[in-house]
C-alpha positions in Angstrom: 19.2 13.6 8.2 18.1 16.5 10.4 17.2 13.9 13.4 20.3 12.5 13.1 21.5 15.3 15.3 18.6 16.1 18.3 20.4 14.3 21.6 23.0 12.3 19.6 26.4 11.5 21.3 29.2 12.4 19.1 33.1 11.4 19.7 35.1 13.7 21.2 39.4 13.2 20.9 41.0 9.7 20.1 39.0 6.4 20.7 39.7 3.7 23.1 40.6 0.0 21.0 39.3 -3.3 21.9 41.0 -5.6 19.6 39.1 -8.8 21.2 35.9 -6.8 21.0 33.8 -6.0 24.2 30.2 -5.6 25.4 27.9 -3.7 23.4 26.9 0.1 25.2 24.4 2.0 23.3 26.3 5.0 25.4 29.5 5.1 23.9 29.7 6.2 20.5 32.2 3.9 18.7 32.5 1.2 15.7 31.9 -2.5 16.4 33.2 -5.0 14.0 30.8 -7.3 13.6 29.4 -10.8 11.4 26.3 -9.2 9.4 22.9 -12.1 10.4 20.6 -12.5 7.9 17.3 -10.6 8.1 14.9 -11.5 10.6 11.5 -9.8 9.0 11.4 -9.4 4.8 9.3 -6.8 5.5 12.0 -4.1 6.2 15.3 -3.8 5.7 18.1 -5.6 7.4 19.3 -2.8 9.8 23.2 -3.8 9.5 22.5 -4.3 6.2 19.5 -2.1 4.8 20.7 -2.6 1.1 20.5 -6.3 1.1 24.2 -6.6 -0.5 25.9 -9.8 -0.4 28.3 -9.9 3.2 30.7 -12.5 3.5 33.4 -11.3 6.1 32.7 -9.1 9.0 31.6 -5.4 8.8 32.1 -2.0 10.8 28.8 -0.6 11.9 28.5 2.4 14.1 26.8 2.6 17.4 23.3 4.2 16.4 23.3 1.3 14.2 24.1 -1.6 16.4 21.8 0.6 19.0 18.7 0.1 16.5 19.6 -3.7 15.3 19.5 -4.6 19.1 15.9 -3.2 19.6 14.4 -4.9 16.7 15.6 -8.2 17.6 19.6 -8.2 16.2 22.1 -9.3 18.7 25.9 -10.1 16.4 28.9 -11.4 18.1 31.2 -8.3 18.8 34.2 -8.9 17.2 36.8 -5.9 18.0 35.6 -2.3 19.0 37.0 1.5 18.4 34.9 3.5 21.1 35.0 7.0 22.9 34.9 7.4 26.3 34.7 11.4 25.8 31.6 12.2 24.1 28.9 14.7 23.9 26.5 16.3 22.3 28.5 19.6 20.8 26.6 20.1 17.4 23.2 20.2 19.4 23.3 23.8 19.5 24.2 24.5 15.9 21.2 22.1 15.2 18.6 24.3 17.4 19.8 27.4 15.2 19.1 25.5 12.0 15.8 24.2 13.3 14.3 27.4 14.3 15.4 29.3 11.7 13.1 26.8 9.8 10.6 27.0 11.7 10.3 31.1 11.5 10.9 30.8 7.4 8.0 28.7 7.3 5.5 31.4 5.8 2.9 30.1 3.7 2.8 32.1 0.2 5.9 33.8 1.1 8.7 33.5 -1.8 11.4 35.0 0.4 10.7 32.9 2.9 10.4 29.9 0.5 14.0 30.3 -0.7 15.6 31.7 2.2 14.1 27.9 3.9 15.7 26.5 1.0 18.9 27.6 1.6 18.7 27.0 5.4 18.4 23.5 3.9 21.8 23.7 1.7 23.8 25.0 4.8 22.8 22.2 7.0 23.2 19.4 4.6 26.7 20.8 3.2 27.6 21.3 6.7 27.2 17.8 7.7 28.8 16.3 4.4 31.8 19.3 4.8 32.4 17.0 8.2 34.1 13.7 6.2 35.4 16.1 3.6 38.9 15.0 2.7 38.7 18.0 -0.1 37.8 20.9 2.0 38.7 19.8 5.6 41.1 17.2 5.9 43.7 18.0 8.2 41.7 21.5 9.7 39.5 22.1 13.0 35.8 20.5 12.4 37.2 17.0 9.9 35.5 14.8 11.6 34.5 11.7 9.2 33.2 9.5 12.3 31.0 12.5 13.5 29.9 12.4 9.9 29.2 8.6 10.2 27.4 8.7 13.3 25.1 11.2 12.2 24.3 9.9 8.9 23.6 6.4 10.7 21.6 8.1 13.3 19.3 9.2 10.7 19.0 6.0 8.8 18.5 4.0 12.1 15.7 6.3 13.1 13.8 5.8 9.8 14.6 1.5 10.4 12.7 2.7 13.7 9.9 4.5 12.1 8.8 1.6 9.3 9.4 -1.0 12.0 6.6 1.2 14.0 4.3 1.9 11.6 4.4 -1.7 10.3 3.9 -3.0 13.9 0.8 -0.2 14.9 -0.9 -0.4 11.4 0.2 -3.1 9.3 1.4 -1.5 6.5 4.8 -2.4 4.8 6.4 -0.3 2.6 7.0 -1.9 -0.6 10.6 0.5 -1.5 13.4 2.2 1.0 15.7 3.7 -0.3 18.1 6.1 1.9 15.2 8.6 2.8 12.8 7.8 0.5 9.8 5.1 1.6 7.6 4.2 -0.4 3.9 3.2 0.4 1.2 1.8 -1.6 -2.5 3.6 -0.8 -6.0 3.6 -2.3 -6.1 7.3 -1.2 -4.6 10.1 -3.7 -4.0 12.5 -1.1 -0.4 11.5 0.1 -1.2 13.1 3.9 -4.1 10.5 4.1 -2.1 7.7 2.8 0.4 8.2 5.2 -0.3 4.9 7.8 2.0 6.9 10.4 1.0 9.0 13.2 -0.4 12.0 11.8 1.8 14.3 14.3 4.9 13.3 12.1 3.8 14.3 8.5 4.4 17.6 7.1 6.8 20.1 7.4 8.9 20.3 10.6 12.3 19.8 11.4 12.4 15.3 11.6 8.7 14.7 10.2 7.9 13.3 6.9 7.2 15.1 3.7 5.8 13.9 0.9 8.2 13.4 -1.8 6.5 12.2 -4.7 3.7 10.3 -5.8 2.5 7.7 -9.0 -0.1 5.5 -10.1 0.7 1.9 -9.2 0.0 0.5 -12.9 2.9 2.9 -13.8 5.0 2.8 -11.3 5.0 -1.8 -11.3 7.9 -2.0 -13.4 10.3 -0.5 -10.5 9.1 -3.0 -8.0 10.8 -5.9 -9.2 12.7 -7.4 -6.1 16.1 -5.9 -7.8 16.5 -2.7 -6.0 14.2 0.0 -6.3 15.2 2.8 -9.0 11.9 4.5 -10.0 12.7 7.1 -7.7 13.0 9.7 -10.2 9.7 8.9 -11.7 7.8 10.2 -9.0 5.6 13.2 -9.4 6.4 16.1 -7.5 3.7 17.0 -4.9 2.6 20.3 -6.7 2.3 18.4 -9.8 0.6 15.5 -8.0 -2.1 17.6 -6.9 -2.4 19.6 -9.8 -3.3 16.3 -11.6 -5.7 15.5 -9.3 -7.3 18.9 -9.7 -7.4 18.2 -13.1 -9.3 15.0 -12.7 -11.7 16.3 -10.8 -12.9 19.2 -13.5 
């Protein structure tokens, strides 16, 4: 979810109605109601509707979404529309803190550093989630559930971007997406080889890929039914994957 925040619009006050709908502009941060169009390539997930579920009545999507449907090919009839002509990008700062401190914690071998990352990591994510938190903020400076939504769908639509790219440079598919997790089948153990991206966005800065978990495929078969991935908990953790491999190899 971190790149759902580098150079993203967020609303700013009350939003401007359209009850008839208007033209789409990627610009405006808003939700467009919209009729949800059947996938146009199996081999990714429908972007305004990445979990496949059954849709028969029109849907609110939010502008990063509609943003990254249009460039792959989606163009839905605009039904009615919320949008914000005050905008801007106000968490960008908060973000460059967060990534930088990242970035200096990054000390290989360093447990202090390790754990103090790791709680970099809690603060940003609770910080996000604290945003549409009717328990904690409702009502008080900072709610802000369509900031929330914007971001979250920012950071999915980028991902939708990312397989789409890969798929279209390389040819590989992934055969699972789930949320943040995508999953990739490979001849190669090593999960930073068999990563079919650009090599640039693999490891461990702020927006790359990490790898998250790894298993044999004659294990890991039964998951990849066509029914909705759930083996995601039987991955092996990296450390364990490679201490595996080690062991193989002795």
């Amino acid at each position: 979810m971190r790149a759902g925040i580098a150079g993203l619009e967020l609303p700013i006050g009350e939003p401007e109605h359209h009850p008839d709908g208007m033209v789409f502009d990627r610009k405006l941060p808003g939700y467009w109601l919209i009729e949800i169009p059947d996938a146009a390539d199996w081999r990714y997930p429908n972007p305004l509707n990445p979990m496949g579920l059954s849709v028969s009545e029109p849907k609110w999507v939010t502008t990063p979404t509609l943003e990254r449907a249009a460039q792959l090919g989606y163009e839905p009839e605009i039904l009615e529309a919320f949008v914000w002509r005050d905008h801007g990008r106000v968490l960008v700062p908060w973000y460059e803190r967060i990534r930088d401190a990242r970035t200096a914690l990054d000390i290989e071998g360093d447990t202090d550093a390790l754990l103090a990352r790791e709680q970099n990591k809690v603060i940003y994510t609770h910080t996000i989630g604290m945003l549409n938190s009717d328990m904690h903020l409702a009502g008080r400076p900072g709610y802000s559930p369509e900031r929330h939504h914007h971001i979250v769908a920012k950071s999915r639509a980028n991902i939708m971007y990312r397989i789409a790219k890969i798929g279209e440079d390389s040819g590989v598919w992934p055969v699972a997406v789930t949320k943040d997790t995508v999953l990739y089948v490979s001849d190669e153990r090593d999960p930073q080889l068999a990563w079919p991206g650009d090599q640039k966005q693999f490891g461990r800065g702020f927006g790359n890929y990490k790898p998250e978990g790894s298993a044999l495929l004659s294990d890991h078969l039964q998951y990849l039914d066509g029914k909705g991935y759930r083996g995601k908990s039987e991955l092996i953790a990296p450390n364990e994957w490679a201490a595996s491999a080690e062991g193989s190899d002795s």
